[in-house]
DSSP file (Angstrom, degrees, kcal/mol; ACC not computed):
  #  RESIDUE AA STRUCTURE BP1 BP2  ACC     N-H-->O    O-->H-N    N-H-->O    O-->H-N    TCO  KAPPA ALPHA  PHI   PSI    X-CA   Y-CA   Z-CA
    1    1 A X              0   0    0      0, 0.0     2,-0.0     0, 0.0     0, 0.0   0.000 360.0 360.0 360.0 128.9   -2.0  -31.0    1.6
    2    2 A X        -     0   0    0      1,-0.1     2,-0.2     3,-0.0     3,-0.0  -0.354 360.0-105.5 -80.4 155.2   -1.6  -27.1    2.6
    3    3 A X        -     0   0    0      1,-0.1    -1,-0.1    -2,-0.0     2,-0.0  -0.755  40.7-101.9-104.9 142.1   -1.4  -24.7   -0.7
    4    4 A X        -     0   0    0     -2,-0.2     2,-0.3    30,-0.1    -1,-0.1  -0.263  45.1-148.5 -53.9 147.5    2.1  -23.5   -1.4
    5    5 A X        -     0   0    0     -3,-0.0    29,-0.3    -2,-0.0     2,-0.2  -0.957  17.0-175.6-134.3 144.2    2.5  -19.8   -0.1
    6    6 A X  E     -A   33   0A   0     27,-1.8    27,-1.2    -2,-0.3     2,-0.2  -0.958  32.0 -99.9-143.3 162.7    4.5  -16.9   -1.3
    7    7 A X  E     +A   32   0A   0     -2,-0.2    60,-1.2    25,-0.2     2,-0.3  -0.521  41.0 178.8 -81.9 144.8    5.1  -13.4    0.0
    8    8 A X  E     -AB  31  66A   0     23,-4.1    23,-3.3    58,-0.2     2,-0.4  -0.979  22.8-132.6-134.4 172.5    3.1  -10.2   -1.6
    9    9 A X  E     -AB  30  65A   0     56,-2.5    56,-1.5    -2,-0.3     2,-0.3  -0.910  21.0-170.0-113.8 144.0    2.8   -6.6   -1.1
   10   10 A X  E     -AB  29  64A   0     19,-2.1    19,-2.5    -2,-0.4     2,-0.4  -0.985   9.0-158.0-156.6 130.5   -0.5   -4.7   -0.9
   11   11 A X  E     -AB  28  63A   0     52,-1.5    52,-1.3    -2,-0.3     2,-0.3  -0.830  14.4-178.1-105.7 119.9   -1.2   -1.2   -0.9
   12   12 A X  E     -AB  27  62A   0     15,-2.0    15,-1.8    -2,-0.4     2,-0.3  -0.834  19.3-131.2-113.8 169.2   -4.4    0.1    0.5
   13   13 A X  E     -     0   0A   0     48,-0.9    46,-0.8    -2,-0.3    13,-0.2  -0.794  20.9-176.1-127.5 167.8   -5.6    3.4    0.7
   14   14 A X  E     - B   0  58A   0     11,-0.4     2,-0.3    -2,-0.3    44,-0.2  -0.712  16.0-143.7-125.2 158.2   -7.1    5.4    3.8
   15   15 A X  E     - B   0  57A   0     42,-0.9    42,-2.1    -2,-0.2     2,-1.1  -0.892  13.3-145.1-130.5 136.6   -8.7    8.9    4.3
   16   16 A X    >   +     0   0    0      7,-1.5     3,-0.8    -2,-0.3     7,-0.4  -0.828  17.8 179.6 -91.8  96.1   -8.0   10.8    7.5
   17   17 A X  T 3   +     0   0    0     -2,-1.1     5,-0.2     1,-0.2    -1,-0.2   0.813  67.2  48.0 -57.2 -47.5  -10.8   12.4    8.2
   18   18 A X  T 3  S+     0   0    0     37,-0.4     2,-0.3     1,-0.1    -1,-0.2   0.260  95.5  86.1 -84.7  22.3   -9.9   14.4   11.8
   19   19 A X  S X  S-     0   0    0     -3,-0.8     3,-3.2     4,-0.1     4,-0.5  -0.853  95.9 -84.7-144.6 128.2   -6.8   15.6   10.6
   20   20 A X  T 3  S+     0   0    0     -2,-0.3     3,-0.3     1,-0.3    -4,-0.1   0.548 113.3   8.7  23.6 105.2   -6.2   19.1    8.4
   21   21 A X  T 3  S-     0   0    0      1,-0.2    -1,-0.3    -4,-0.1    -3,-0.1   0.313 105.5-104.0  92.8 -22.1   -6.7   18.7    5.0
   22   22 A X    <   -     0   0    0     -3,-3.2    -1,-0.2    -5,-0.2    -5,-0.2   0.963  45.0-155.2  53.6  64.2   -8.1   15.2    5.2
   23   23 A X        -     0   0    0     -4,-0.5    -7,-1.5    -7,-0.4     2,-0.4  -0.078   5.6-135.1 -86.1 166.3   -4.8   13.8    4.0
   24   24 A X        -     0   0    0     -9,-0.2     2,-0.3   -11,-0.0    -9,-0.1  -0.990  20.5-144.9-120.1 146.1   -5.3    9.8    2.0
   25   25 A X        -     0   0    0     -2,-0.4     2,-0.8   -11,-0.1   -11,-0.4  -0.964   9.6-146.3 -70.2  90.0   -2.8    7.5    3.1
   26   26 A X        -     0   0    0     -2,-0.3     2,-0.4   -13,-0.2   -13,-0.2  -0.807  24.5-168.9 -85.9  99.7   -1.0    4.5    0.8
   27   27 A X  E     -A   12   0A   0    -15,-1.8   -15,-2.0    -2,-0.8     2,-0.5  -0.857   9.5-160.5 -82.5 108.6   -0.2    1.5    3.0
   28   28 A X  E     +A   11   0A   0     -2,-0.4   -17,-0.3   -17,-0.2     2,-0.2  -0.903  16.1 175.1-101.6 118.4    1.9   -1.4    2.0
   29   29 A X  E     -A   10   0A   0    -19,-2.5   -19,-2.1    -2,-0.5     2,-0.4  -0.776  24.1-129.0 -88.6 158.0    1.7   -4.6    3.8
   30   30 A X  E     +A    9   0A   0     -2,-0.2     2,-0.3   -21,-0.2   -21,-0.2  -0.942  24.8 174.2-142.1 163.8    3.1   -7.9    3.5
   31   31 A X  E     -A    8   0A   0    -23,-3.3   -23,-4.1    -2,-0.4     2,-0.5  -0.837  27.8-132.3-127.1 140.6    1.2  -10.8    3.5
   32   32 A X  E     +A    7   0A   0     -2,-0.3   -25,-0.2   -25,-0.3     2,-0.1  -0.739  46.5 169.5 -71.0  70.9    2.2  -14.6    2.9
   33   33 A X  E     -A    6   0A   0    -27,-1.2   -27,-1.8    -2,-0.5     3,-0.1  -0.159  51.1-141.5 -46.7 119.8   -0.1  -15.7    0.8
   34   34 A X  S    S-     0   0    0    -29,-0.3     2,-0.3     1,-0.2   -30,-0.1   0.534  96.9  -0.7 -95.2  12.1   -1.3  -18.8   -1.9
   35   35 A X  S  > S-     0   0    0    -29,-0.2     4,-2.8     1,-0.0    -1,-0.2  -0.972  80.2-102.0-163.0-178.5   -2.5  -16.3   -4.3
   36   36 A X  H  > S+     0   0    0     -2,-0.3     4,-3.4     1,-0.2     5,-0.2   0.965 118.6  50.6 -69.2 -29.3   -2.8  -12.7   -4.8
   37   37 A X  H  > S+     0   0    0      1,-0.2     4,-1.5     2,-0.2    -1,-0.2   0.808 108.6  58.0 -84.3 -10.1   -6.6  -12.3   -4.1
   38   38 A X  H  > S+     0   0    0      2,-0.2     4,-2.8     1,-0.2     5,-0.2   0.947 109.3  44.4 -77.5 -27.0   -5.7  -14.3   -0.8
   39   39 A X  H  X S+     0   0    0     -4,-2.8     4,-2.4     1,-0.2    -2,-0.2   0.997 112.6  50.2 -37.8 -64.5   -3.2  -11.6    0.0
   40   40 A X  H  X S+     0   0    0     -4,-3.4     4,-1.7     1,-0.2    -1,-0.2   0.895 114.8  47.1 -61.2 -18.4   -5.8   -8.7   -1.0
   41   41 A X  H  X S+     0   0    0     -4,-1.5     4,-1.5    -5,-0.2    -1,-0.2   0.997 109.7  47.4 -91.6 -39.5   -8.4  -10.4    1.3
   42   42 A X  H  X S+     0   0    0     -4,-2.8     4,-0.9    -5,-0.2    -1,-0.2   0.782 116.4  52.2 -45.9 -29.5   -6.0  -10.9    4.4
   43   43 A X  H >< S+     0   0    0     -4,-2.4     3,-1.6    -5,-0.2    -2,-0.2   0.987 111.7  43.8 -43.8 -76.2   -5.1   -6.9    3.7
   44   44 A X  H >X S+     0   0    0     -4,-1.7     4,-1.8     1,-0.4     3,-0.8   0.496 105.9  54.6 -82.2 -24.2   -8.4   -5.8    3.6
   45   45 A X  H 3X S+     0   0    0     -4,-1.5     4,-1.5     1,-0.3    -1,-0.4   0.852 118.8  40.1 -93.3 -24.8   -9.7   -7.8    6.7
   46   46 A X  H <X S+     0   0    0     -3,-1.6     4,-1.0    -4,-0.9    -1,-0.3   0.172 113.1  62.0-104.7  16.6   -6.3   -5.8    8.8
   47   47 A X  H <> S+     0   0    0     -3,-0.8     4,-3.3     3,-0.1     5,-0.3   0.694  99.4  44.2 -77.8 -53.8   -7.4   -2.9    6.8
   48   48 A X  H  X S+     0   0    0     -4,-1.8     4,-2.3     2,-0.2     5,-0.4   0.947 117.7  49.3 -56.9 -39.9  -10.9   -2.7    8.3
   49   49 A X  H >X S+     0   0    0     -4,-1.5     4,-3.6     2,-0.2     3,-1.1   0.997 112.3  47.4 -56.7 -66.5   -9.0   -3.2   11.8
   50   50 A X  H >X S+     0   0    0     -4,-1.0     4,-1.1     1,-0.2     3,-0.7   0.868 110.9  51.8 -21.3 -72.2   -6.3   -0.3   10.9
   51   51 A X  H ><>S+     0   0    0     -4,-3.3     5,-1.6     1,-0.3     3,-0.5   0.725 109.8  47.1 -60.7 -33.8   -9.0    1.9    9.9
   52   52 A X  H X<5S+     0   0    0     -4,-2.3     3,-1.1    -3,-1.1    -1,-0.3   0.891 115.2  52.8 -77.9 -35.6  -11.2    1.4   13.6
   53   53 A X  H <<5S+     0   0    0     -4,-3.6    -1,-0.2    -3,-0.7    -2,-0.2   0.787 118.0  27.4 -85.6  -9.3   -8.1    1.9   15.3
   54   54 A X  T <<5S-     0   0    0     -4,-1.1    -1,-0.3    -3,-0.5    -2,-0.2   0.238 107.5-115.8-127.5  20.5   -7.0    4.9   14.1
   55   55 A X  T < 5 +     0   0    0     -3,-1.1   -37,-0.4    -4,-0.4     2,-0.3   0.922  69.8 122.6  39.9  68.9  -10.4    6.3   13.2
   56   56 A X      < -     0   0    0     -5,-1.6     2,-0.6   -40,-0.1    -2,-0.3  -0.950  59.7-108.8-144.4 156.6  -10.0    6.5    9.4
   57   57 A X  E     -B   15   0A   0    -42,-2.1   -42,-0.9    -2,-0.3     2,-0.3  -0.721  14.8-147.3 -95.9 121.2  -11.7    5.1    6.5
   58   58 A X  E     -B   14   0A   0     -2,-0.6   -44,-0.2   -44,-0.2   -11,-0.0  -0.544  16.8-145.6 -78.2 152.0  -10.3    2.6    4.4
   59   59 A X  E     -     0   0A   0    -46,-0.8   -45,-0.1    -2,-0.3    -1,-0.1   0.069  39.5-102.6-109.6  20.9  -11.6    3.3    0.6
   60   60 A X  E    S+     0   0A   0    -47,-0.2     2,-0.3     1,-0.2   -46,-0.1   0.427  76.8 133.4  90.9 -24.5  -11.9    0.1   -0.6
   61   61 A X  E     +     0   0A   0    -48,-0.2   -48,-0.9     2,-0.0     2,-0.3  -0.772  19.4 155.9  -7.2  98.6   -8.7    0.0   -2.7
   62   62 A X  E     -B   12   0A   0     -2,-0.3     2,-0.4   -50,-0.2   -50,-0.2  -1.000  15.4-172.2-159.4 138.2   -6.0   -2.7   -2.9
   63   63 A X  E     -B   11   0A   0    -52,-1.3   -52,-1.5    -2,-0.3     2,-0.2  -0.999  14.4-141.7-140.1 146.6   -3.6   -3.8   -5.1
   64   64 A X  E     +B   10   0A   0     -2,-0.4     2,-0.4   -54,-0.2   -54,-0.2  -0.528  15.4 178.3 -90.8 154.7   -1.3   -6.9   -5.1
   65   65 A X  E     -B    9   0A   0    -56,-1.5   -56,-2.5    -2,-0.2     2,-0.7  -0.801  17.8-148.5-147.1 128.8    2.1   -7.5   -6.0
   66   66 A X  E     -B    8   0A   0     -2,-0.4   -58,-0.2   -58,-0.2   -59,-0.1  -0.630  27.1-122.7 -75.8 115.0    3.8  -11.0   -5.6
   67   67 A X        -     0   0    0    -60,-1.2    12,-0.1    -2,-0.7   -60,-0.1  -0.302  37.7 -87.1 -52.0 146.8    7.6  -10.7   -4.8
   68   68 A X    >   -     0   0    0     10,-0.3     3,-0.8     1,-0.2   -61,-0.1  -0.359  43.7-135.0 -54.4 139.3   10.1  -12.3   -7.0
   69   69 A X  T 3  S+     0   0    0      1,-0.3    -1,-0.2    -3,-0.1    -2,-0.1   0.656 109.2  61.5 -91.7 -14.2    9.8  -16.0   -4.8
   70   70 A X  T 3  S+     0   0    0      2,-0.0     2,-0.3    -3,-0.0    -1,-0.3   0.522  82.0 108.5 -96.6  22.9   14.0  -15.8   -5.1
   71   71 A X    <   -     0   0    0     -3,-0.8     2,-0.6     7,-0.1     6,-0.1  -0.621  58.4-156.3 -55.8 118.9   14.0  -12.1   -2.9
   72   72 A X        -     0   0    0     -2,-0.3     2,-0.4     0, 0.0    -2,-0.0  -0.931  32.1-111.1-106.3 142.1   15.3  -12.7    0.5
   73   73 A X  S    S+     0   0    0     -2,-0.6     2,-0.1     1,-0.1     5,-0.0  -0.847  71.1  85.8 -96.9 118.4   13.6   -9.6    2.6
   74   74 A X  S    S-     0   0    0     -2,-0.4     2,-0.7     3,-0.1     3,-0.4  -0.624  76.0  -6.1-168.0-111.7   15.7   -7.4    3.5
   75   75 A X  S    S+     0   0    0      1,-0.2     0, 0.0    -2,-0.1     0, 0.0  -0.861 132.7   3.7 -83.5 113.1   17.7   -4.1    2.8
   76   76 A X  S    S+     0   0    0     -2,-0.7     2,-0.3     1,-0.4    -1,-0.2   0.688  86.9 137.7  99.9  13.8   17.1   -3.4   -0.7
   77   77 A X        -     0   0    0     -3,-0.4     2,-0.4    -6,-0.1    -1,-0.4  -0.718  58.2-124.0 -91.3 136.6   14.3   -6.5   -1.6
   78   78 A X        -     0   0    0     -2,-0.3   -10,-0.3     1,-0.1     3,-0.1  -0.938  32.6-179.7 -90.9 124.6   11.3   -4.3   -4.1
   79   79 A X        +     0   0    0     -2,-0.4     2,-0.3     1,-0.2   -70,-0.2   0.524  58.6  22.9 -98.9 -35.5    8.6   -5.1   -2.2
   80   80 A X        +     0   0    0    -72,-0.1     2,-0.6   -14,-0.0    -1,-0.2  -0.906  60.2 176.0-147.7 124.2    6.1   -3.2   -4.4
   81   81 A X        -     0   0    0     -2,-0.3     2,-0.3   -72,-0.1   -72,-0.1  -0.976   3.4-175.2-136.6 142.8    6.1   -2.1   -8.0
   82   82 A X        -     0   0    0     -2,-0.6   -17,-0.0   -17,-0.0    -2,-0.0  -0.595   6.3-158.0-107.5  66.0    3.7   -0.5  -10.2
   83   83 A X        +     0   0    0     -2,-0.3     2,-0.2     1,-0.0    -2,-0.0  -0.024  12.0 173.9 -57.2 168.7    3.4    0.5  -14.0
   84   84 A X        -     0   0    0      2,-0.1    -1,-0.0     0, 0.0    -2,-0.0  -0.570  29.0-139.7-173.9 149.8    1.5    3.0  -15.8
   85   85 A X        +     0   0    0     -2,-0.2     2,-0.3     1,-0.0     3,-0.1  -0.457  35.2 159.4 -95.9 146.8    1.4    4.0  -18.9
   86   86 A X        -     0   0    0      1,-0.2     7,-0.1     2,-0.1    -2,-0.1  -0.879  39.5-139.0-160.9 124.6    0.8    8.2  -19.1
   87   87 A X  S    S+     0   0    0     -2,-0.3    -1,-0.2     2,-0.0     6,-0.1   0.946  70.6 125.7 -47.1 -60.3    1.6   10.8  -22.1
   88   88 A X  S    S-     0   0    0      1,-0.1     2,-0.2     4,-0.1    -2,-0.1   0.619  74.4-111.4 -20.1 132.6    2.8   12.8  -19.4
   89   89 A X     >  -     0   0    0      4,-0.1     4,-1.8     1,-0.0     3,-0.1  -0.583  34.7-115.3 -46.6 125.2    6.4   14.4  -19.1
   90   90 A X  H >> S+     0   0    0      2,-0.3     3,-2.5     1,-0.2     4,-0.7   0.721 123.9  51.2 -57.0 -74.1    8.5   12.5  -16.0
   91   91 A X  H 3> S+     0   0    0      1,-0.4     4,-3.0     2,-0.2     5,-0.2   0.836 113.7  42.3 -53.4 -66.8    8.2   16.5  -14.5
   92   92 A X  H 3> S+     0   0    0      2,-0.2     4,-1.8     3,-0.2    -1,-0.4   0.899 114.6  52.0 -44.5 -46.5    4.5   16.5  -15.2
   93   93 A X  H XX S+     0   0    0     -3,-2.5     4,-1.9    -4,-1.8     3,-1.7   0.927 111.8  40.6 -75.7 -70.0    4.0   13.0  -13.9
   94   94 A X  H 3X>S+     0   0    0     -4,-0.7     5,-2.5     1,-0.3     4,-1.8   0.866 118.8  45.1 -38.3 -53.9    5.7   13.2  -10.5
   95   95 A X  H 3<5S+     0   0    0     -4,-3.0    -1,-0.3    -5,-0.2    -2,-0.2   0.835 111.5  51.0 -68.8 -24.2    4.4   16.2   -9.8
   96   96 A X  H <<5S+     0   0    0     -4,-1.8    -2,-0.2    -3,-1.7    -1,-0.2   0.583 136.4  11.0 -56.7 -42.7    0.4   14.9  -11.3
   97   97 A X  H  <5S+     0   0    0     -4,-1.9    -3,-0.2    -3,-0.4    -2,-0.2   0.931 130.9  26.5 -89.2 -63.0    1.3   11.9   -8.6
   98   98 A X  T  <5S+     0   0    0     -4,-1.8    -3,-0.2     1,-0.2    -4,-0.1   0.425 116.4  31.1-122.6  -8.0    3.9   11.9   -6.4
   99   99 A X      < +     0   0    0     -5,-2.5    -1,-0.2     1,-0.1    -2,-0.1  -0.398  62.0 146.7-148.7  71.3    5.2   15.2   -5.1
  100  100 A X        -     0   0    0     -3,-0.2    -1,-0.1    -4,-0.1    -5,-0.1   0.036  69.1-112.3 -86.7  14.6    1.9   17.6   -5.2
  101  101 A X  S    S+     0   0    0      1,-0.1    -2,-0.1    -3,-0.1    -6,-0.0   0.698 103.6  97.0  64.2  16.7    3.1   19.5   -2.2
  102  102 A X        +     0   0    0      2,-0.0     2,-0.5   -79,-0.0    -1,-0.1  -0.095  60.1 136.2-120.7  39.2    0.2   18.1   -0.2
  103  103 A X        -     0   0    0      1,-0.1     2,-0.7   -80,-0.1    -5,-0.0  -0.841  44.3-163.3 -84.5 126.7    2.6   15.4    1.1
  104  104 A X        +     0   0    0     -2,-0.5     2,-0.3     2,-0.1     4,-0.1  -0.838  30.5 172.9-152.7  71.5    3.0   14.1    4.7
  105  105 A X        +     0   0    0     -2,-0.7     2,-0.1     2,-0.1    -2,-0.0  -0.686  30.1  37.5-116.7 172.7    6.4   12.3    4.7
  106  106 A X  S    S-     0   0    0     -2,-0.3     2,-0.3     2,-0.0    -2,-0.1  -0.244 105.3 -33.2  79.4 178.1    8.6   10.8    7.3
  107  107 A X        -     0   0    0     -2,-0.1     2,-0.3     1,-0.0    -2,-0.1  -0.380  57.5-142.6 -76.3 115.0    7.5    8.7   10.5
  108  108 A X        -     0   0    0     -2,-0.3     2,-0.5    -4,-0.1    -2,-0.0  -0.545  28.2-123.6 -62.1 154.3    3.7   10.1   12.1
  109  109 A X        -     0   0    0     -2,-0.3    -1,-0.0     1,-0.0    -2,-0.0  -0.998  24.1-159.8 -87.9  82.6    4.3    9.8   15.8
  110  110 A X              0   0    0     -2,-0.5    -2,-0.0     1,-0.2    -3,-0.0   0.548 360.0 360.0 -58.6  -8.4    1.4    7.5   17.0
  111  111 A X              0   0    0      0, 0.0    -1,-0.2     0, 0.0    -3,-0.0   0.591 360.0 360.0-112.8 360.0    1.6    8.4   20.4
């Protein structure tokens, strides 16, 4: 009997070494899965691949998150969510996280 499977999202982290500033990278995949750590381990093993192909290091870093199993994937499905508890002020946390001006957003251009 095959183990029931459900979808999750997992964020690994990178560092790009050869490019300016040596930016890290948060990378969400998603993985069908029968539990979370088989997710993280299927991540990690197309982590190791990412990282040879684009000549960066993955750092070892993965966190799971199981989708609600009644989410149909598509426009608007949360694919990944995160708490965490911080005294911080919402200005002070986004800026402490998420918008430090060292940011590299929109689509890289692989080619």
């Amino acid at each position: 009997m095959s183990e029931v499977s459900r979808w999750y999202a997992v964020r690994c982290v990178f560092r790009w070494q050869q490019w300016e500033g040596s930016p890290f990278e948060e990378r969400i995949t998603l993985w069908q899965a029968p539990s979370s750590e088989a997710a993280i381990e299927a991540a990690e093993r197309e982590a190791g691949q990412y990282a040879a192909e684009h000549s960066v290091t993955y750092l070892g870093f993965a966190q799971s998150y199981a989708l609600d199993e009644s989410v149909v994937l598509g426009s608007g499905a949360e694919v990944f969510s995160l708490l965490r508890d911080s005294p911080l002020a919402p200005e002070e946390y986004l800026t402490r996280f998420f918008n430090t001006g060292g940011e590299h957003q929109g689509v890289v251009d692989s080619e």
